[in-house]
C-alpha positions in Angstrom: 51.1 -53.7 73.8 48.4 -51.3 72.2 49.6 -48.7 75.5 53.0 -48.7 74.3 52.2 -48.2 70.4 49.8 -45.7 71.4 52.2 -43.9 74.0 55.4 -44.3 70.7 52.9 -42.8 68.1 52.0 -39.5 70.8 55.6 -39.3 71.7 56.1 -39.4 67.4 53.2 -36.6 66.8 54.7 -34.4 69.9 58.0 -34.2 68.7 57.0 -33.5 65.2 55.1 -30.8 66.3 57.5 -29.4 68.2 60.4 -29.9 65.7 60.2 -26.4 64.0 63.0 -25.1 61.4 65.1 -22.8 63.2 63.6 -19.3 64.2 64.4 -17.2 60.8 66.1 -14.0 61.9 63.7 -11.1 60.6 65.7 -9.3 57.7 66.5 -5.8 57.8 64.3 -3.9 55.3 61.6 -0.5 55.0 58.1 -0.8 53.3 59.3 1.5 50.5 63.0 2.5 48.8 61.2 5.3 47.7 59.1 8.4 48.8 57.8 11.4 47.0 55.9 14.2 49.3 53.8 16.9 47.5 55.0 20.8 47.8 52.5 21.2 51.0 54.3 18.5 52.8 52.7 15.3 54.2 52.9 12.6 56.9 52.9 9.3 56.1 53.9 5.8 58.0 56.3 3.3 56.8 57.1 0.3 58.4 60.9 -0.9 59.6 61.4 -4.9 59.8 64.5 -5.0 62.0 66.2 -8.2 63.8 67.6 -6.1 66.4 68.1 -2.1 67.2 68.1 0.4 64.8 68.4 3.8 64.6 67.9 6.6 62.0 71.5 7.5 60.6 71.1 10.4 58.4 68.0 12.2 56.8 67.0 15.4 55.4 66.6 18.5 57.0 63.4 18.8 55.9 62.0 15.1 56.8 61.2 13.7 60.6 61.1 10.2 61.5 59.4 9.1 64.7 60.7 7.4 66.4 64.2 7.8 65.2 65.4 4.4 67.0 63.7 1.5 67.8 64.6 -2.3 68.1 62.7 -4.9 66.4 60.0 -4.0 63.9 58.1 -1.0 64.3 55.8 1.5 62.5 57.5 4.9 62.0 56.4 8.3 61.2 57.7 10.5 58.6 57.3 13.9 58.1 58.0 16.2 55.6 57.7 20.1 55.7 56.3 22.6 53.2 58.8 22.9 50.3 58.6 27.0 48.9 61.3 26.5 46.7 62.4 24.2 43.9 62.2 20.4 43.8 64.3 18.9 46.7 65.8 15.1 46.8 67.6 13.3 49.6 68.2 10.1 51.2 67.0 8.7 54.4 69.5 6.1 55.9 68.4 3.3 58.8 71.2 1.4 60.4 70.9 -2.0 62.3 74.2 -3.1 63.2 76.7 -3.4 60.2 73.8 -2.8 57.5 72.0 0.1 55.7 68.7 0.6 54.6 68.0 3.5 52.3 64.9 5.1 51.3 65.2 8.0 48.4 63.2 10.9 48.9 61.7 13.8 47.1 59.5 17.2 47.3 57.8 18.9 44.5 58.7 22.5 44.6 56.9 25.7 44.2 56.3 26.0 39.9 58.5 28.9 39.0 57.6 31.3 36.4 59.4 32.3 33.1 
């Protein structure tokens, strides 16, 4: 009797173990919504949290992203060249499947004299 209880209660503990919620999908989402490079331009990594592939859909001329597609998570470079002109602003867009992720982007610009 005590075999049987004993082999019930490891069965029990097993399957409770193994009884996980269903794998969460990962979400798809950057380490920042924002990004502001100084004038002498800068390289800096930001990370993308993606369920499947991705790719980079549309970016600055002036920024790089490496790599520029990717499936699952992944560490990315971005670079942004020397600005010698005025302040500069655009958008970075990711796309995984049907959604967006958007990260803002600036440059200070050269100070102009009056």
């Amino acid at each position: 009797m005590k075999n049987i209880l004993y082999s019930i209660l490891l069965c029990l503990v097993a399957l409770a173990m193994g009884c996980d919620d269903a794998e969460k999908e990962l979400p798809f989402e950057v380490s920042t919504e924002t990004w502001t490079f100084p004038k002498e331009g800068k390289t800096g990594n930001l990370i993308v949290s993606a369920p499947g592939a991705w790719e980079v859909s549309s970016h600055p001329d002036w920024c790089t992203l490496v790599p520029d597609r990717a499936s699952g998570p992944r560490e990315v470079k971005m670079e942004c060249s020397e600005n010698t002109g005025a302040e500069r602003t655009g958008t970075v867009i990711l796309t995984c499947g049907a959604e967006n992720c958007m990260i803002n982007v600036s440059q200070e610009g050269t100070a102009v004299e009056e």
